[in-house]
C-alpha positions as CSV (number, residue, x, y, z in Angstrom):
1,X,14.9,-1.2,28.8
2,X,14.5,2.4,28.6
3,X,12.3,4.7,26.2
4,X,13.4,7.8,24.5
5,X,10.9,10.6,24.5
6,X,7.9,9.9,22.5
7,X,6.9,12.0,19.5
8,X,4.5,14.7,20.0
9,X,1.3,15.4,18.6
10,X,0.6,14.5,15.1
11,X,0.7,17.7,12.8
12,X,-2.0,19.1,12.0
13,X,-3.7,19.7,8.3
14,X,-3.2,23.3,9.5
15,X,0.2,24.4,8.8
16,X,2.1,25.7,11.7
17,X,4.4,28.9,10.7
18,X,7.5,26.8,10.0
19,X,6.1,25.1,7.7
20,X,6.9,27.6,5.1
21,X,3.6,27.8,3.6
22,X,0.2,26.5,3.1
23,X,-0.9,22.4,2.4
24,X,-1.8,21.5,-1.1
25,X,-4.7,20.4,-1.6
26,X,-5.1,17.7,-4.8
27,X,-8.1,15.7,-5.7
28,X,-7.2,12.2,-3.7
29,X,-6.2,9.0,-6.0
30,X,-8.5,6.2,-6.6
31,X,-6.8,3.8,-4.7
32,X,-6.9,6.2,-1.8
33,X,-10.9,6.9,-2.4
34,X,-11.5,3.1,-2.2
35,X,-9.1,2.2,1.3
36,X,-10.7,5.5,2.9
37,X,-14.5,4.3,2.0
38,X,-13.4,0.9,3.0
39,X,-12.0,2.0,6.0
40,X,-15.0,3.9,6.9
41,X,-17.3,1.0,6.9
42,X,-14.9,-0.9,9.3
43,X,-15.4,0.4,13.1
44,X,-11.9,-1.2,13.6
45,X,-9.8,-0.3,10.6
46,X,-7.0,-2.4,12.0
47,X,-7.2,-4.0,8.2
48,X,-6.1,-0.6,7.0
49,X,-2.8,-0.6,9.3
50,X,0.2,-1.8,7.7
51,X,3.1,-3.1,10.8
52,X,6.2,-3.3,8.9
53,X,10.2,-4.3,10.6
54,X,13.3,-3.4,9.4
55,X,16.3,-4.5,10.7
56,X,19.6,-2.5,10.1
57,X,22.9,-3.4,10.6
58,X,24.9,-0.2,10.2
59,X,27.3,2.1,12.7
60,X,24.7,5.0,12.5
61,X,23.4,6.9,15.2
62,X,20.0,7.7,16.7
63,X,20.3,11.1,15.1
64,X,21.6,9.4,11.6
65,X,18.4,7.3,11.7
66,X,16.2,10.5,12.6
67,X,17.9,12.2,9.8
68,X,17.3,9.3,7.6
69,X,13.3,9.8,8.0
70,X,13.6,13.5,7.3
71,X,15.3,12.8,3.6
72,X,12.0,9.8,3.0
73,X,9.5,12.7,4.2
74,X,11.2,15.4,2.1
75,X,11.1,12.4,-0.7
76,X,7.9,11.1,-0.8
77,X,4.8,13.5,-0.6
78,X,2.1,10.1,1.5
79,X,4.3,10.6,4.1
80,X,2.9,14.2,4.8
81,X,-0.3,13.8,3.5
82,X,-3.9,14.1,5.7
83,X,-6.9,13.4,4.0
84,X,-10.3,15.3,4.2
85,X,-14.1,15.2,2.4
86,X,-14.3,18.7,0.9
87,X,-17.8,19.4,-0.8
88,X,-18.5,15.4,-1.6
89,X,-15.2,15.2,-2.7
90,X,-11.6,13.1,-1.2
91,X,-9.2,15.4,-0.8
92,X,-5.5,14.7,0.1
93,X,-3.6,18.1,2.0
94,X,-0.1,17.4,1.5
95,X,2.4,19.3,4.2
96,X,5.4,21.5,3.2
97,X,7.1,19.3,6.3
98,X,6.4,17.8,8.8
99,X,8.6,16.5,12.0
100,X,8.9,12.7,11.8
101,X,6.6,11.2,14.7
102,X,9.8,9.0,15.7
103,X,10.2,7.1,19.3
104,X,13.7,5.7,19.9
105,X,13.9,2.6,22.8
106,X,16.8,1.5,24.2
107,X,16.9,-2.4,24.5
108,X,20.9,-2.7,24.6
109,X,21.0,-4.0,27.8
110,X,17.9,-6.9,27.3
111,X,18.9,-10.5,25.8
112,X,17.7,-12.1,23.1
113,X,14.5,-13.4,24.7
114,X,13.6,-10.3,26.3
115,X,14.6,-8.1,22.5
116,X,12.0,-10.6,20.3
117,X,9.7,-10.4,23.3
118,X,9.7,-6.2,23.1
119,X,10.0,-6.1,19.2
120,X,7.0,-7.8,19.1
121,X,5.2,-6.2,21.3
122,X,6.0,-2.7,19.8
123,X,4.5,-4.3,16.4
124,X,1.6,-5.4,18.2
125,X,0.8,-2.1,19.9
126,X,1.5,0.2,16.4
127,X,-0.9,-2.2,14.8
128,X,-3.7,-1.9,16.9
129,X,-3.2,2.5,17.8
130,X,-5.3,4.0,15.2
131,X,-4.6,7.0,12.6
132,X,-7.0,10.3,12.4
133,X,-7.3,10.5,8.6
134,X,-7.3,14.3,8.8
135,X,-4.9,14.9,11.0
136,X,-0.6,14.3,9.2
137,X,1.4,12.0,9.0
138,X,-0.5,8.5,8.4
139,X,2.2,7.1,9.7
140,X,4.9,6.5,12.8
141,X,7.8,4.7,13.5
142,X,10.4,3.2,16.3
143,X,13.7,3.0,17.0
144,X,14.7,0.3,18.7
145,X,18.4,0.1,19.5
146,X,19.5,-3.9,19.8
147,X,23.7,-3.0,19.7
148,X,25.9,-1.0,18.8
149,X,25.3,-1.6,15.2
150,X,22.1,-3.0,15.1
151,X,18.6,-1.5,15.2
152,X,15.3,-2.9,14.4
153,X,13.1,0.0,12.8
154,X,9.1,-0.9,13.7
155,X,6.8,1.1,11.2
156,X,3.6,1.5,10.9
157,X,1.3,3.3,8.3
158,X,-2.4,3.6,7.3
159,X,-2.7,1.9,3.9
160,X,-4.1,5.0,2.1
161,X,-0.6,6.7,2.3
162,X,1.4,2.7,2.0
163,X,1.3,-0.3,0.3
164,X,3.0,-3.5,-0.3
165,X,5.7,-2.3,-3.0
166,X,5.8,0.7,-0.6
167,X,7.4,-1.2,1.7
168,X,9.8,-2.7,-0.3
169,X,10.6,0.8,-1.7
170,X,11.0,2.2,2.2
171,X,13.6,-0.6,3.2
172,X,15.9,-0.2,0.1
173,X,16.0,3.6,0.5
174,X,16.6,3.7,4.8
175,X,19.0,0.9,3.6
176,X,20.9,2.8,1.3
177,X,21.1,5.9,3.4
178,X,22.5,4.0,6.2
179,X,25.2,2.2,4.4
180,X,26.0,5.7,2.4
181,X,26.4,7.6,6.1
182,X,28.6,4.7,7.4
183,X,30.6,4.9,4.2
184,X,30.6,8.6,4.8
185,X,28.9,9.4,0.9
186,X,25.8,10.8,-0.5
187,X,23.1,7.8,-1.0
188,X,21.9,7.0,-4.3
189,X,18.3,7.3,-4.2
190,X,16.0,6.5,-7.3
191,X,15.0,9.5,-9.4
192,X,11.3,10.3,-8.7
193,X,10.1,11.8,-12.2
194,X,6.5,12.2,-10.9
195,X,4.9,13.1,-7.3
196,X,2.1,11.1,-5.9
197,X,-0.1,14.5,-6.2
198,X,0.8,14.2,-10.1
199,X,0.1,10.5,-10.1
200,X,-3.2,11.6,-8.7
201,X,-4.0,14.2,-11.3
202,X,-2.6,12.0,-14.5
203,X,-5.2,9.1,-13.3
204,X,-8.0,11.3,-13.7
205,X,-6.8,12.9,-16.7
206,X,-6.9,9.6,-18.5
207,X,-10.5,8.3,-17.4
208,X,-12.0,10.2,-19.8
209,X,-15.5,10.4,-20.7
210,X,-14.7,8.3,-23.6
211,X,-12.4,5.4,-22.0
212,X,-14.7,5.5,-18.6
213,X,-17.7,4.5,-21.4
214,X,-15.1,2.1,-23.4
215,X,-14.8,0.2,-20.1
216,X,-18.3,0.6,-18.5
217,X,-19.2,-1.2,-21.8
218,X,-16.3,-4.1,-21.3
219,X,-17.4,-5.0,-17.8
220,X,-20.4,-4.6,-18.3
221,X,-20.3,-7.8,-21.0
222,X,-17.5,-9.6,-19.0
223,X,-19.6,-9.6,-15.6
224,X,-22.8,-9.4,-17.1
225,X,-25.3,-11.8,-14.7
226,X,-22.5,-12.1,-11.5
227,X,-23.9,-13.6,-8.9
228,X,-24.4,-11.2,-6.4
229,X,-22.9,-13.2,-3.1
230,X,-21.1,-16.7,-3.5
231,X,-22.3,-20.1,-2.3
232,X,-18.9,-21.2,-0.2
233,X,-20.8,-22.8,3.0
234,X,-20.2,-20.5,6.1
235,X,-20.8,-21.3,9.7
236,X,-22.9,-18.7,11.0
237,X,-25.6,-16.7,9.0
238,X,-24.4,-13.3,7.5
239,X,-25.3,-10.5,9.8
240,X,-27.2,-7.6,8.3
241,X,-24.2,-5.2,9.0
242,X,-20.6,-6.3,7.3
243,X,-18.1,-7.4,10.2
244,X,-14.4,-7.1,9.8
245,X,-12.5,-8.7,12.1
246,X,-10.7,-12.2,11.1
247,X,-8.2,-14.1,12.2
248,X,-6.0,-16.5,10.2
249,X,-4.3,-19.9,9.7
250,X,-1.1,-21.0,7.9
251,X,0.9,-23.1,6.9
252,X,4.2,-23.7,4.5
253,X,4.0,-24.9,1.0
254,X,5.0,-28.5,0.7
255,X,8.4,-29.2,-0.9
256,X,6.6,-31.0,-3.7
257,X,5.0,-28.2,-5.2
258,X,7.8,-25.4,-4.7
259,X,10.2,-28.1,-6.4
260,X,8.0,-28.6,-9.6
261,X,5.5,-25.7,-9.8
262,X,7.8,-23.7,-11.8
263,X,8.2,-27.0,-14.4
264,X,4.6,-27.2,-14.3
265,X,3.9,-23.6,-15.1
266,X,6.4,-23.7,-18.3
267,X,4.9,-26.6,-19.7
268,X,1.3,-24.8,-19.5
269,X,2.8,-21.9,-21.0
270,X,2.0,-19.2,-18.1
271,X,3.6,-18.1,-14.6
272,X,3.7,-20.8,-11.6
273,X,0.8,-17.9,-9.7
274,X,-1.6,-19.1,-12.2
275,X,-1.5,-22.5,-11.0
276,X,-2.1,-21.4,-7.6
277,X,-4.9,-19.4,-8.5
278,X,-6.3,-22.1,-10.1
279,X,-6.1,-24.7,-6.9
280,X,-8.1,-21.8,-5.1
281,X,-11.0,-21.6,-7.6
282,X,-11.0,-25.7,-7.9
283,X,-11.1,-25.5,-3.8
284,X,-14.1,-22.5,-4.1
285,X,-16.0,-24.6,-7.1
286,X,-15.1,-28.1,-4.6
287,X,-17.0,-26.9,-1.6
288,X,-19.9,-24.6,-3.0
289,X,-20.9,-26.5,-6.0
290,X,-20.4,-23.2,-7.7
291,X,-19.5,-22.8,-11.7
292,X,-19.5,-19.4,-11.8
293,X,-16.6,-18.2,-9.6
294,X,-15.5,-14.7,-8.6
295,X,-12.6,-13.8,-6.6
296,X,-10.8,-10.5,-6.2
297,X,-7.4,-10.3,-7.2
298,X,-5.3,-7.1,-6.4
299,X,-2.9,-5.6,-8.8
300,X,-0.2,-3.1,-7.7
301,X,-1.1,-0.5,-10.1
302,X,2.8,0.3,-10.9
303,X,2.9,-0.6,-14.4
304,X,4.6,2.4,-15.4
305,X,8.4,3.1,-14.8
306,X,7.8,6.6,-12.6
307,X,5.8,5.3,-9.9
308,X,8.1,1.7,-9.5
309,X,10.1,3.9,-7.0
310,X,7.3,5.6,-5.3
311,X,6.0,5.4,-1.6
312,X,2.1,6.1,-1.8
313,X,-1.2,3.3,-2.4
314,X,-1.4,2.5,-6.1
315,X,-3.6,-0.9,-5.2
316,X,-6.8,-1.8,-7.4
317,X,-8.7,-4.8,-7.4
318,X,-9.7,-6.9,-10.2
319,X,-12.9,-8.8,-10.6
320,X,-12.2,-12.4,-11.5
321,X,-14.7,-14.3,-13.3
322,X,-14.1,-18.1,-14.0
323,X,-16.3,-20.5,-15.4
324,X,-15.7,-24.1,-14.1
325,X,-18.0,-25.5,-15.7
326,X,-18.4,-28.6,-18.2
327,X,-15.6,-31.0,-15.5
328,X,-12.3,-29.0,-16.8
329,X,-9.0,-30.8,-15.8
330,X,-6.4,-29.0,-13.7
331,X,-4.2,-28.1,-17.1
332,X,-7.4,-26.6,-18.5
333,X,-8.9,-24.6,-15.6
334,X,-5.4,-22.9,-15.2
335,X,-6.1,-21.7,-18.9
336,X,-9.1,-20.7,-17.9
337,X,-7.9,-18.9,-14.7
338,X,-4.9,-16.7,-16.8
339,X,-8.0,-16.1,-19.7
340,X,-10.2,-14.2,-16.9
341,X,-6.9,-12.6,-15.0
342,X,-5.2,-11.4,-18.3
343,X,-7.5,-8.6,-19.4
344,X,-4.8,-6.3,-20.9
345,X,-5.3,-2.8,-20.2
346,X,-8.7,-2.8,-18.8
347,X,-7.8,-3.3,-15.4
348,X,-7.8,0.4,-14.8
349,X,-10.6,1.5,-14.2
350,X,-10.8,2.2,-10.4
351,X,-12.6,-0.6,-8.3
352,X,-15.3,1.5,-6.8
353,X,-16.1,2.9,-10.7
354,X,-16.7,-0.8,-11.6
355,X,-19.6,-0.9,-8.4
356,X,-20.9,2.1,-10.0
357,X,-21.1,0.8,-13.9
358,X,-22.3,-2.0,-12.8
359,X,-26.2,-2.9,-12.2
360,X,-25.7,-5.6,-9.3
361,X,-27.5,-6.3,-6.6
362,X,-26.4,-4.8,-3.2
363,X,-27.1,-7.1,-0.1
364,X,-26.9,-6.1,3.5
365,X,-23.7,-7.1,5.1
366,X,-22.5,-8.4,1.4
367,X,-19.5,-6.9,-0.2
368,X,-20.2,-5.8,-3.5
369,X,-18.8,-7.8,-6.6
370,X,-16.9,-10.2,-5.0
371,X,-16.1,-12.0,-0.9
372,X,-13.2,-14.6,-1.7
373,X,-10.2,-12.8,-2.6
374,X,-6.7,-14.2,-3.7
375,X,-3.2,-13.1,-3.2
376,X,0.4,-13.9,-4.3
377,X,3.3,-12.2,-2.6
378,X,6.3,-11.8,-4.3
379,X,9.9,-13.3,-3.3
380,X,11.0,-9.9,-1.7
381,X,7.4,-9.6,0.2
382,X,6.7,-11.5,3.2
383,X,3.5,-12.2,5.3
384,X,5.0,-11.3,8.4
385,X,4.7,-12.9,11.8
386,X,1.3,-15.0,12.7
387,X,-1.6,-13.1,14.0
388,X,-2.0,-14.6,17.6
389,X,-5.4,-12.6,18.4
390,X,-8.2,-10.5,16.2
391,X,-7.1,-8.8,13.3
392,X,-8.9,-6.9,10.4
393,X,-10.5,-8.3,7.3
394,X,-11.9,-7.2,4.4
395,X,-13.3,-10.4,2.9
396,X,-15.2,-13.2,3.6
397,X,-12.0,-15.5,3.2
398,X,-8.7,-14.8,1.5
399,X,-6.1,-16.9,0.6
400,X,-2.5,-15.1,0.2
401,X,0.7,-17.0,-0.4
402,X,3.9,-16.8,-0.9
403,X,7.1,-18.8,-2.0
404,X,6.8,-21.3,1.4
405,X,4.0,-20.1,2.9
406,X,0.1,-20.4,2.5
407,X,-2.2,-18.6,4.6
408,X,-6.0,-17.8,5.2
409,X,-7.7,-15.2,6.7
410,X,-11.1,-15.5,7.7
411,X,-13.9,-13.4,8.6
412,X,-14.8,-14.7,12.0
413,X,-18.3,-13.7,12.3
414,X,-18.7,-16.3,9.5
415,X,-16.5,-18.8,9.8
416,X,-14.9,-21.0,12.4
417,X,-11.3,-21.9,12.5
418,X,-11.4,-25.4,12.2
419,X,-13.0,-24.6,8.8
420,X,-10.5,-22.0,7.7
421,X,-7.8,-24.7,9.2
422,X,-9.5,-27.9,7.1
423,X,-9.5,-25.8,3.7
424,X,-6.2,-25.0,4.3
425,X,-5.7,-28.4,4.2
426,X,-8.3,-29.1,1.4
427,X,-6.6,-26.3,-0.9
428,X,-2.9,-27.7,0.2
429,X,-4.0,-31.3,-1.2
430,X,-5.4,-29.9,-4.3
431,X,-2.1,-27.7,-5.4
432,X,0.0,-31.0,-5.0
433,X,-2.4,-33.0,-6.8
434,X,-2.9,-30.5,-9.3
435,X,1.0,-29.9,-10.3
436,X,1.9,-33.8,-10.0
437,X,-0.9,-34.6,-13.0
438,X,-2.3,-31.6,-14.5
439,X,-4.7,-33.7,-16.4
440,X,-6.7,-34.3,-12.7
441,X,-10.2,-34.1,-13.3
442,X,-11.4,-31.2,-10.6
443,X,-12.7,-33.2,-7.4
444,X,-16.5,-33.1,-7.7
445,X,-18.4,-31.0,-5.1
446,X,-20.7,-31.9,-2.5
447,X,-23.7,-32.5,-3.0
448,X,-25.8,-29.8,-0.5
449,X,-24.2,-26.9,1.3
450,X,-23.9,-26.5,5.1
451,X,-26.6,-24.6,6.5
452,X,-26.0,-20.4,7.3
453,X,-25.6,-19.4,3.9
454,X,-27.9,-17.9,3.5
455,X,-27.6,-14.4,2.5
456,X,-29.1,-11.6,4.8
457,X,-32.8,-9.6,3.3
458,X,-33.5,-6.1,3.5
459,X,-35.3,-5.3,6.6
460,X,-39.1,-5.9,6.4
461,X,-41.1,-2.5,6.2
462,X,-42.4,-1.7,9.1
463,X,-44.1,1.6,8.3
464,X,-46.3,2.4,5.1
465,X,-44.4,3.4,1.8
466,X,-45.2,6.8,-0.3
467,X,-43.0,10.5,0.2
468,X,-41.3,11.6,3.3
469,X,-43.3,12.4,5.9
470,X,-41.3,13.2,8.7
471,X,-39.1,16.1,9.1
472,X,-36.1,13.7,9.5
473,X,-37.1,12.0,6.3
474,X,-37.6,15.2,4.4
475,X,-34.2,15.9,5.4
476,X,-32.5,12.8,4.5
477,X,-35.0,13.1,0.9
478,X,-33.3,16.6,0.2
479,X,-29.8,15.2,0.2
480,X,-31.1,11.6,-1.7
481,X,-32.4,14.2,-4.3
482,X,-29.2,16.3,-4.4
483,X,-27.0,13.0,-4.8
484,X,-29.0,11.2,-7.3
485,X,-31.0,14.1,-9.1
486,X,-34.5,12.4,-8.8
487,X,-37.0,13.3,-6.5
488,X,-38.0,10.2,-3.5
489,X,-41.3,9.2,-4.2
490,X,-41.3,6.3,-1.9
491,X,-39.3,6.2,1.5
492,X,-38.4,2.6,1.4
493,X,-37.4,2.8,-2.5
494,X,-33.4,1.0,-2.1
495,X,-30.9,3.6,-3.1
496,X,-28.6,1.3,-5.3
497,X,-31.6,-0.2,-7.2
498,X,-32.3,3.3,-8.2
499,X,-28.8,3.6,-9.6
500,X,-26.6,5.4,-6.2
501,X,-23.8,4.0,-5.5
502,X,-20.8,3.8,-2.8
503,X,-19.1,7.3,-3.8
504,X,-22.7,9.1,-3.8
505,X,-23.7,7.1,-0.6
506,X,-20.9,8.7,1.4
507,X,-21.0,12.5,-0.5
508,X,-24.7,12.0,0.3
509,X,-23.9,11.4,4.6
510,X,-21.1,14.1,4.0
511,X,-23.9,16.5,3.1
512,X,-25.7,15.7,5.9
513,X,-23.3,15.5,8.6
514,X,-22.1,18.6,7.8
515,X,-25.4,20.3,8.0
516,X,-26.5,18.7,10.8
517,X,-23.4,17.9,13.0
518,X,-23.9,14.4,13.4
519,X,-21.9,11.6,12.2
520,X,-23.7,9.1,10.6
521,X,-22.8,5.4,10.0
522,X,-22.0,4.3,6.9
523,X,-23.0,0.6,8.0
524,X,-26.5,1.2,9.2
525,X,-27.5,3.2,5.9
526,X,-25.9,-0.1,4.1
527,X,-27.8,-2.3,6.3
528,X,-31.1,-0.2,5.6
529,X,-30.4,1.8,2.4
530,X,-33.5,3.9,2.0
531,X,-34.6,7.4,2.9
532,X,-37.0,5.8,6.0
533,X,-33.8,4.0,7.6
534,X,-31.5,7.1,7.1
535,X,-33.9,9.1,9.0
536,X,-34.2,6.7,11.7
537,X,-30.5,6.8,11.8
538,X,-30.3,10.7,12.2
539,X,-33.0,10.5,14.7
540,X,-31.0,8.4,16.6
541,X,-28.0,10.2,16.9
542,X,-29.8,13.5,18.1
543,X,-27.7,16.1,16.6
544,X,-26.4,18.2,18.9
545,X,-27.7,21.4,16.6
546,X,-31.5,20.7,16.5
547,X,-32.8,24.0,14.6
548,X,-34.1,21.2,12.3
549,X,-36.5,19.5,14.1
């Protein structure tokens, strides 16, 4: 086994003087401002990294395959794109070029054992290497040679530049150059009407004052009272600061279900992922006791024809609200499911602008809106191989599956596996039961949860109240005041029950790490949102420019 030369050093946002000219810079999109704020609060963002394999079978060349790259680069603007905080603000600089950050091994000469052995281990080691988000491309791949006509392509990308459908978009086009340099043709590539920068700017455009205040006023009624953490029993208490690494369990979808599901779903006049859907919020209601359920659902945010063909993030999430209350059967809690899933064209308002509108509380270590999430992958998706070790996770539990496959991913710090393992099993049970008589009544629910629970309080005080004392805390107060536009008359006031939210949270540290050269976490002022535990914070990490104190 024998390894090419590796890539050299990402490019920089700087252009170099090949480059032809100067980056753009474009307002980032909204899926990108919620992965990169996401992101942020994760110390290991490995939840962020999207491993991806392609296998080719083609008589193309190392040099073909490098070429290859250079025509998706050229393509797609993500893969050139760094992205930066400029005055409060996201930015995305997008490259004239770049040079593709590609490493070609040689594993020819290794059987099959040894091949799957290193392929693996390639995916395992681009999954766990992290990205500088200022600092292009967000992305790197391998070539691994297996024959003469066979290579298995290992990529990796940061999710702010890739997404699911992105995936499915990379493999068609590397497929189709491939086969048209074997067959010694141009390749037929999709038209791309719009780039992701204009994507980008259209978004904006149409979140108007007027539609933002159409939908602040929609959510506002549909989630009106949401309970700010659910009551799903957990295994250990919830720490003060949120946790992201999880782990997962699997298993494949019984024959009886993937035989009638589709039967089942025509009879109930909606698409076999309702069903599903439903099972989970039966199994959520089942072991919390819980009527009022909320899961987050993502949608792929491609709904119009000139960004199908598109490599870039397009992801949002949408708030699910179901009620299970009043002993529904299975046939009627699926209409109740695709009622609070199907909400037309409201589902675009940008995830993070929903936190904003909305008036709920924020709880250390809690994810705001909702912590069990659902997922359906479609036929030409794919879960990929098991996690064997630690992996990133942006819930409390999420339960993804697929056409044979059901997994869950847990959030370790609060749950154990044989628990993720045993609703596996619970959910599994449910979805047969549920598609064989869809007049079940729902299983009832216990009748006390386990205890660690509980959700996690706000710090006690441990110094008296009133303004800013301190020179720290006058500080910290200047930028509060800035972000907000109200002046702190109490140092322990909380900054989202005074109306901040996420987006002014981190243009409020951006302010203050640039002033002060100090990076400040986003978790701690979280765990302790208040002008007292952001000073503390600064304190703490002692500047190294102290004309300040």
């Amino acid at each position: 086994m024998t390894a090419g030369p590796g890539p050299g050093p990402a490019a920089r946002v700087e252009p170099r003087p090949d480059h032809g000219g100067a980056p753009r810079a474009v307002p980032a999109s909204s899926a990108q401002e919620r992965v990169w704020f996401a992101s942020r609060m994760a110390p290991d963002a490995s939840a962020y990294r999207i491993v991806d394999e392609l296998v080719v079978h083609a008589e193309v060349t190392e040099a073909d395959l490098r070429r290859a790259f250079a025509l998706l680069v050229r393509r797609h603007e993500p893969l050139r794109t760094a992205l930066r905080i400029v005055d409060g603000r996201l930015t995305q600089y997008v490259l004239p070029r770049i040079d593709p950050p590609l490493r070609h091994v040689d594993l020819t000469g290794a059987d099959d054992t040894r091949q799957a052995d290193a392929r693996r281990a390639r995916r395992t080691e681009l999954a766990r290497r992290p990205f500088d988000l200022e600092r292009a491309p967000l992305w790197r791949a391998e070539l691994l040679a297996l024959g003469e006509t066979e290579w298995a392509v290992v990529f990796a990308a940061h999710h702010l530049v890739y997404d699911a459908a992105s995936r499915f978009n990379l493999h068609a086009e590397l497929t189709e150059i491939c086969a048209a340099v074997e067959q010694g043709r141009e390749p037929k590539l999709p038209e791309l009407p719009l780039s992701y920068t204009g994507y980008a700017r259209r978004e904006r455009d149409r979140l108007s004052p007027r539609r933002r205040t159409e939908l602040a006023a929609y959510w506002r009624a549909r989630l009106a009272r949401l309970p700010p953490v659910h009551r799903l029993p957990l295994d250990h208490p919830r720490p003060a600061a949120r946790t992201f690494v999880g782990a997962e369990v699997r298993a494949g979808l019984p024959p009886e279900v993937t035989a009638s599901l589709p039967g089942a779903a025509r009879r109930l006049g909606t698409e076999p992922v309702m069903l599903c859907l439903a099972a989970y919020v039966a199994l959520l209601h089942r072991h919390s006791g819980q009527e009022d359920i909320v899961v987050g659902l993502p949608v792929t945010g491609r709904r119009q024809a000139d960004v199908a063909p598109m490599i870039g993030t397009f992801v949002n999430m949408l708030v699910v609200r179901v009620d299970v209350g009043g002993a529904p059967t299975f046939a009627e809690l699926v209409g109740r499911v695709r009622s609070a899933a199907h909400v037309e064209d409201r589902y675009d308002i940008p995830f993070q602008t929903l936190v904003e509108l909305l008036p709920v509380p924020r709880l250390p270590g809690v994810p705001p809106l909702y912590q069990l999430a659902f997922n359906h992958v479609p036929a030409d998706g794919g879960l990929g191989a098991a996690s064997s070790g630690s992996a990133g996770c942006e819930d409390d539990l999420l339960l993804e599956i697929t056409a044979d496959t059901v997994r869950v991913e847990y959030n370790v710090a609060l749950v154990e596996k044989g628990t993720a393992e045993a609703l596996l099993a619970d959910y599994l049970a449910l979805l047969v039961a549920g598609v064989s008589d869809l007049d079940m009544p729902l299983p009832r629910p216990p009748v006390a949860p386990r205890p660690g629970d509980a959700p996690a309080t706000r710090p006690a005080r441990t110094a008296p109240g009133g303004r800013p004392r301190t020179v720290a805390a006058r500080l910290v107060a200047d930028a509060w005041s800035a972000v907000l536009g109200t002046a702190v008359t109490d140092v322990h006031d909380d900054f989202f029950h005074l109306g901040g939210h996420s987006v002014q949270a981190l243009r409020m540290l951006a302010r203050l790490e640039a002033e002060h050269d100090s990076e400040l976490s986003i978790q701690a002022f979280f765990a302790d949102p208040t002008v007292a535990g952001l000073a503390t914070e600064l304190e703490r990490k002692r500047p190294r420019r102290t004309a300040w104190r």
